[in-house]
N, C-alpha and C positions, 0 to 999 in steps of 0.2 A: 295497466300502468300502476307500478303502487307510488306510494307518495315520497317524498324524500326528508325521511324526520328521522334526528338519532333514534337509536333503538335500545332503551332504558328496559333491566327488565323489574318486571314489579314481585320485588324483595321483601319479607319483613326485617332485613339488616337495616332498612331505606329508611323505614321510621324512628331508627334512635339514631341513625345518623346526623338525619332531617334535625330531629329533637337538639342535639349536640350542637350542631353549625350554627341553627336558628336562634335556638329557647334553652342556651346551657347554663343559665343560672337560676330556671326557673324551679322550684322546690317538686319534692318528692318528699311527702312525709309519710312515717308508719309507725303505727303502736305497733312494737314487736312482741313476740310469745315470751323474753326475759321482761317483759315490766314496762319498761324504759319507751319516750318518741323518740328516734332514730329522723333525722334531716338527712337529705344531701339533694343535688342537682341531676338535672339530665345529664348533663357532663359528666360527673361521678359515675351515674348509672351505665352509661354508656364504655367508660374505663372498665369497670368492674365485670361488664358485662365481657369483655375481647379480653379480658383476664382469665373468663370461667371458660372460654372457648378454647384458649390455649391448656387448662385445667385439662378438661377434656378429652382434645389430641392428647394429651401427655400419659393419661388412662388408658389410650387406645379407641375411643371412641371415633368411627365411620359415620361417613355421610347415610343416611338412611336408619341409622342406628335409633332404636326407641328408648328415651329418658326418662323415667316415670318421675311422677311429683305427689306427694303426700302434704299439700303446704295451704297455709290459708292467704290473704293480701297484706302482701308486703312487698319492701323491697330485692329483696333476695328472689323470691318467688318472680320480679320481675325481672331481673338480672338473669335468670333463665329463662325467661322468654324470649328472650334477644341472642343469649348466648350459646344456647341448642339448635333453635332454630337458624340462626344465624349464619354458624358452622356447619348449616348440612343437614346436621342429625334433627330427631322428630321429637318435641315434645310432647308426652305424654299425660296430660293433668288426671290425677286419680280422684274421685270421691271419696274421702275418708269416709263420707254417712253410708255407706254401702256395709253389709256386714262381710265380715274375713273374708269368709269364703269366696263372695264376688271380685272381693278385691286381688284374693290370690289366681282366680282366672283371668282377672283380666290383665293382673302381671305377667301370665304367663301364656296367654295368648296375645297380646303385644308382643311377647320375648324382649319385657324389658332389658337393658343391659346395666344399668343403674337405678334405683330409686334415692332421689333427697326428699329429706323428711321435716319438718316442721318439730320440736321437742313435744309438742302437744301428741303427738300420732308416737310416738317410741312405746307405746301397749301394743299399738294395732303391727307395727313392724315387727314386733317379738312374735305375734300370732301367726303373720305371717312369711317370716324371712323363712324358714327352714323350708318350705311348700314353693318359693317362686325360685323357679329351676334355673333361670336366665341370669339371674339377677350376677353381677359381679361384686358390688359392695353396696352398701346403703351410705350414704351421706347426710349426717346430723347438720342443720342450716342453723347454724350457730358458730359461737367460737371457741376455742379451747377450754376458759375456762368456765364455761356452762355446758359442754359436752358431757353427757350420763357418764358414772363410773360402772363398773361392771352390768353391763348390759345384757351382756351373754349373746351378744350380734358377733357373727364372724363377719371379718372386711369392715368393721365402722370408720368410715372417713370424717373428716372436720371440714365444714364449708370454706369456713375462713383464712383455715391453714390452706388450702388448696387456691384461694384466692392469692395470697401474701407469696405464696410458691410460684408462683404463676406471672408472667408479665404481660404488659399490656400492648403490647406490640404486634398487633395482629391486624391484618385485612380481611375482610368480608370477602368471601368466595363468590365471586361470580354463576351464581347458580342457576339452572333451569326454572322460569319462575310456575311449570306444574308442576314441582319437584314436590314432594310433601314436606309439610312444614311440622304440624300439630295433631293430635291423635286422643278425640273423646268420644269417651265410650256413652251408650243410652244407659237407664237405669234398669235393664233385664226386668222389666214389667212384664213381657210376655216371653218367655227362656232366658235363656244366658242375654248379657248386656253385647250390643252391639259396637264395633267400633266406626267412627266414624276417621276420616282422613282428608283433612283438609290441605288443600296447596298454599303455596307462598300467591300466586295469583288471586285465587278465590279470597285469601284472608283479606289482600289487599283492597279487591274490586268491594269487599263488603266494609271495609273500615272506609271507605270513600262515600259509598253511599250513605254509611249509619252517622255519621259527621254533619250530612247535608242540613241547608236550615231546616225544611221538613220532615225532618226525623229528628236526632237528637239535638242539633242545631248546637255543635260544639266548636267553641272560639279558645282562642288564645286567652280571651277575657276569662274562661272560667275557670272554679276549682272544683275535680271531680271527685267525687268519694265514691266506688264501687264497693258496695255493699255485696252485691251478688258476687259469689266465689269466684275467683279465678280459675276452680276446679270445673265451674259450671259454663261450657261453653265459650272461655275465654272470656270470662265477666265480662261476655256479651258482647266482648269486643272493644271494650273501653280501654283497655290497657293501651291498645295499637291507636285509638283514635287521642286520646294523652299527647303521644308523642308526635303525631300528625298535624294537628294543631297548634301544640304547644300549651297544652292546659297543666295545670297545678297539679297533682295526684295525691289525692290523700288514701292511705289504706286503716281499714281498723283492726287487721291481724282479727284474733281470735275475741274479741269483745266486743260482741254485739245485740248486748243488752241496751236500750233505750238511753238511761242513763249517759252510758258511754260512748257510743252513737253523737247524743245532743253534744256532749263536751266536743269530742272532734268537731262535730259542723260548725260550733259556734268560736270556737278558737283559733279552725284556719280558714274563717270565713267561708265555708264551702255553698255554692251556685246548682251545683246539681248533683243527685245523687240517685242511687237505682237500688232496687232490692226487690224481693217479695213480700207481698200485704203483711204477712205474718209481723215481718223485722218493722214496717210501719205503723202496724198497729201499736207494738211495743215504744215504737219512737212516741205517736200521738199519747200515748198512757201517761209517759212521762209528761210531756210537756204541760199537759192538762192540769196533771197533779200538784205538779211546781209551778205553774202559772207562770211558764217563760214564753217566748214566740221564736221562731226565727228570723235570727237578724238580716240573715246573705241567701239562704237556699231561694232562689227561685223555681224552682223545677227540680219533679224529682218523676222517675221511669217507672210504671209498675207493672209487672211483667209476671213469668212463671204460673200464676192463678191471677181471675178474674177482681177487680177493683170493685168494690161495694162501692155501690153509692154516695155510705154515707161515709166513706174514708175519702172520697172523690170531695165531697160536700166539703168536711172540716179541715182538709187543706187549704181545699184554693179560698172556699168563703169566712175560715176562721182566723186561715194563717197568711193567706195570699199565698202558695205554693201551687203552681201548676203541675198537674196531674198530664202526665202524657201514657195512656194506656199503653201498652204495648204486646206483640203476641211472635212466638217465634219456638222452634225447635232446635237439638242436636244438629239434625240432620240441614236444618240452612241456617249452619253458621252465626249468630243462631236468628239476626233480625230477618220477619216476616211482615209484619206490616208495626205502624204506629200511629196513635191516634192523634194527629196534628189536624187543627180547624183550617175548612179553606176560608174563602173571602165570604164567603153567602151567610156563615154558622155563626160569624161575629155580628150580626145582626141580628138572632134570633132571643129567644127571650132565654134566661135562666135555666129555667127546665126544658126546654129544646137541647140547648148547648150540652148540659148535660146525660140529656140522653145519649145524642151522638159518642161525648167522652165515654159512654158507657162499653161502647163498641171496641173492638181491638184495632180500627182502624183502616187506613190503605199503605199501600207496598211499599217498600223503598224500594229506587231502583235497582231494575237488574233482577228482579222479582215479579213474576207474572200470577197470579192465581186467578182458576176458577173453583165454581161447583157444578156435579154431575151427580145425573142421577141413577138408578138403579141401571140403567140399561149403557149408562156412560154417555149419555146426549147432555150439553151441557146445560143448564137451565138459567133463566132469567134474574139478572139483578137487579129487583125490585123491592129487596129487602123483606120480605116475606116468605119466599120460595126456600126452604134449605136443602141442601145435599151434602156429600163426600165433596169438602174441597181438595183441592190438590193443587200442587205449587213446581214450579219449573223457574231455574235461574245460573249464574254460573258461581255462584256461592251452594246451590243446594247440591246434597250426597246424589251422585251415579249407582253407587253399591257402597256395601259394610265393605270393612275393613277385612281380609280373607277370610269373604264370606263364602261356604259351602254351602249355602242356597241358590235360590234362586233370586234373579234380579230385582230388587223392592220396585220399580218403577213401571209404569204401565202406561199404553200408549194407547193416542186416540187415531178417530177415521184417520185423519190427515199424517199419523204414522211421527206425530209429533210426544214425546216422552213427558210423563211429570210424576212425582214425587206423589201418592195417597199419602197423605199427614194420620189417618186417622179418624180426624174429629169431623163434623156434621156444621155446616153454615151456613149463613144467609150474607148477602154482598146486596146493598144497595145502590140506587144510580147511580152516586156518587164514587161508588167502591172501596165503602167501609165496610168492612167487613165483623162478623159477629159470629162467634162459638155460639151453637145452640145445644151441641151434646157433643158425647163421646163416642167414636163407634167401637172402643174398644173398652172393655171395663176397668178402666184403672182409675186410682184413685189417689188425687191431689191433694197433699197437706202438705201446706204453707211453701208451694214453690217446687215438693219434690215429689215424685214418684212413686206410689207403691203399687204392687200387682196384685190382685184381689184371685185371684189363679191360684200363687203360691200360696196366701192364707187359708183358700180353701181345700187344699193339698193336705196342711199338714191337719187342720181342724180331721178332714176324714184319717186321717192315720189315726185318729184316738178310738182307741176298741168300744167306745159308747156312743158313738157318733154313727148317724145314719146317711144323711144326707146334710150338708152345708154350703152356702152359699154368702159372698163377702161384698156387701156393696156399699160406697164413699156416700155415708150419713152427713150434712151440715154440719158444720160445726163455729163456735162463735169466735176461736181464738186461728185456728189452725186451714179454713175455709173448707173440709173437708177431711174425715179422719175414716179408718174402715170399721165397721159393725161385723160385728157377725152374725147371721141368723143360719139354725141349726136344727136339725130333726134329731131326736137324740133315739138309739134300737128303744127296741120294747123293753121295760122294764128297768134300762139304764137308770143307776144314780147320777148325774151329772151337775158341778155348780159351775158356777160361772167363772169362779177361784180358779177352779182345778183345769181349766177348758185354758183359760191365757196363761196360766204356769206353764203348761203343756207348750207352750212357743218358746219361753226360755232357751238360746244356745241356739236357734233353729234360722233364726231372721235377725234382722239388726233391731235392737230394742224399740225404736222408736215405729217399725211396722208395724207392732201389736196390737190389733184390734181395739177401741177404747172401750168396746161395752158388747153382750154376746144377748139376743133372744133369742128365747128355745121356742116354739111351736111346732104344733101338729103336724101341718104338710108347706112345703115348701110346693110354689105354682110353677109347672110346666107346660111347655109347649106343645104342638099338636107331631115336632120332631123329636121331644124328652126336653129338650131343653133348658135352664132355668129362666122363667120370664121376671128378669132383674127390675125391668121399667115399673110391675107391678111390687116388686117389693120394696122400689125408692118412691114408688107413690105412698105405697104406706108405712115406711120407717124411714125415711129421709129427713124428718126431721127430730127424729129420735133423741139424738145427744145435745139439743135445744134445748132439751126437756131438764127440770133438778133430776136429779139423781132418785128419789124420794118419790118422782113421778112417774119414772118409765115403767109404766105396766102395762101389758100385751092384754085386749081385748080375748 
């Protein structure tokens, strides 16, 4: 017998509707890429948004159809979140930090049919328009009169125009809510970048859960600043949880230096905010420097890489800022777990509490994880035991986006499926959960990606180069940067100049190795293999070091 309830389906139209009916004069601010703060409401946003819908249809744009985006947080940027997906069609958020060449794969493995651009990204579009084969026009998010003049772009469209052209007179289609909504790609750490394809369903069940008090605990009360990209994950999902709510939205566009950072939070009052340590650290520099506090932020997410201690420490004990760890992937949408205290931990002393915080935490719902071990039996959470976690939910990826492998997902005894993440963990009784390694060698600075694979790809293409190997050194700004260690032939001249020249034009600038040692033999396994563990026991703290000091025994 089933039950007898309307049958609503779960939309991301649903949320700026909600937003409109509810919360439509509550603000949206954004530092835009011309200079200027840009105000308006959810009601605006929501108009603008059935404006860029009808835009769209009038392009020729289909249900299914992929929209790519080149854009940092703003409002425009979210006016297509609502009005691509809304419509049917998928949006696509691109990484501008990716270098061309990734980005022009994955323009055109997508088959985007449009990219809008941000003025900031019109290099990276000139690099790559002539290479993305799909594409039908590029659209500059801007208005007529900051529109580039000779660009040498065939098809440049105007955001604005296309707005202004357009009416607002549109309904939300009734859609399938596993229709696919949204389309991010991984950072090709290990080959080509994957795409992921999430549903109107999935995005929803996850903007429900990451809302809950036990996670990010988002009210109408607060003002939200997403620091983390909208390219990244759906800035984690804030964008949809905003309008679900009914919270404040502040975006900081392309200026996210410390400095400018402080000036937003402290001028729209902002309550919570999210980013990577990196952009934190920068925030604490300042404040430090200028001897300001914060007035409003109560709570702020840190996520992408792990939370030092002592950034945990000078928040909450200097500034009164609560620190909520948080740990999550592409592939689930992207919240996995977050470190919220139960009743027991508020008891405990300082350094208790804070250890726990140190953890990435437990699940939000809808999200199940264990750990297993080598033979796939699952092991105890005792908080010492680690293995391969793996994670199963109806927010987590099934498979890539036309993936021509094989299925990422692997099933146990009971023929039950879940998601390998990768990384190596320990789960305590309580089912907080803790990264203890990687199992794969990639390397984390400041939130994003890089593959130690490709580094040492191209390192061996240099005719002086023997053998190299690329592993994520400490680092005090960036939480990890790539080193390089290198066997150089017999005889080779090689400096250290000429070894990261040599990456010029090959990776995206900021890949580049920070620092190369040359030594004799590089340690192998008893399969050839390189034993990485032994060369981050002994050069993992390398770029800790002055400059003036790194010398190899």
């Amino acid at each position: 017998m089933n039950g007898l309830m309307m049958q609503k389906k779960l939309l991301i139209s649903s949320l700026i509707v909600h937003a409109d009916r509810h919360h439509g004069d509550t603000e949206i601010v954004s530092r835009r890429v011309e200079g200027d703060i840009h105000r308006y409401t959810f009601r605006d946003c929501h108009r603008r948004a059935r404006q860029m819908a009808n835009a769209l249809t009038s392009l020729g744009v289909k249900p299914s159809d992929r929209i790519g985006t080149l854009a940092w947080n703003g409002y425009r940027h979210l006016e297509l979140y609502y009005g691509v997906s809304g419509m049917g069609a998928i949006l696509h958020t691109i990484n501008p930090r990716l270098h061309e060449d990734q980005v022009a794969y994955i323009a055109n493995h997508a088959e985007d049919q449009y990219i809008f651009f941000d003025l900031t990204f019109l290099p990276l579009i000139k690099a790559v328009a002539e290479r993305c084969k799909t594409v039908k026009a590029f659209i500059a998010m801007t208005d007529y009169v900051h529109m580039p003049k000779d660009a040498g772009i065939d098809n440049l469209l105007c955001y604005e125009e296309l707005i202004q052209q357009s009416s607002s007179d549109y309904s939300w289609p009734v859609l399938d809510e596993d229709a696919a909504s949204t389309l991010c790609y991984t950072s090709g750490t290990t080959g080509n970048p994957k795409g992921v394809l999430y549903s109107h369903r999935s995005s929803m069940l996850h903007t429900y859960a990451a809302a809950l008090p036990d996670a990010l605990n988002c009210s109408a009360r607060d003002v939200i600043l997403p620091v983390v990209p909208m390219f990244h994950v759906n800035a984690w999902g804030l964008p949809y949880i905003a309008c679900m709510v009914g919270a404040k939205l502040v975006f900081p566009g392309p200026a996210l230096d410390g400095r400018s950072l402080y000036e937003l939070l402290d001028a729209e009052q902002v309550t919570l905010s999210a980013g990577v340590p990196t952009v934190w650290q920068s925030l604490l520099s300042h404040v430090e420097e200028t001897g300001q506090s914060f007035s409003s932020m109560r709570r702020t997410i840190i996520g992408g890489a792990a939370c030092t201690p002592a950034m945990l420490c000078k928040f909450q004990e200097t500034y009164g800022v609560a620190v909520l760890h948080a740990w999550g992937m592409t592939e689930l949408s992207p919240m996995g777990t977050i470190c919220t205290m139960k009743a027991r931990h508020l008891k405990m002393s300082l350094e208790e509490r804070h250890a726990v915080q140190s953890k990435q935490g437990r699940v939000v719902f809808g999200v199940d994880i264990k750990i297993v071990g080598q033979d796939g039996m699952e092991l105890p959470w005792d908080g010492a035991t680690s293995g391969d976690l793996l994670v199963r939910g109806p927010s987590v990826v099934c498979d890539y986006f036309r993936n021509e492998g094989e299925s990422p997902l692997q099933f146990d005894g009971e023929g039950q499926a879940w998601f390998p993440t990768g990384d190596v963990a320990t789960i305590d009784a309580d089912g907080f959960m803790q990264i203890t390694d990687r199992s794969k060698d990639v390397i984390k600075s400041g939130g994003e990606w890089i593959g130690s694979i490709d580094l040492e790809n191209i390192a061996m293409a240099h005719p002086a180069v023997s053998q190299a190997a690329c592993i994520a050194a400490k680092h005090a700004k960036w939480d990890e940067r790539p080193l390089l260690i290198v066997v150089t032939k017999r005889q080779a001249d090689l400096t250290r100049e000429e070894l990261l020249a040599f990456y010029e034009g090959k990776i995206a600038k900021w890949w580049t190795p920070d620092d190369v040692v040359f030594i004799d033999e590089i340690p192998l396994g008893a399969t050839g293999k390189i034993l990485k563990n032994q060369l981050r026991e002994r050069y993992g703290d390398f770029l800790m070091q002055p400059a003036e000091r790194r010398r190899v025994a």
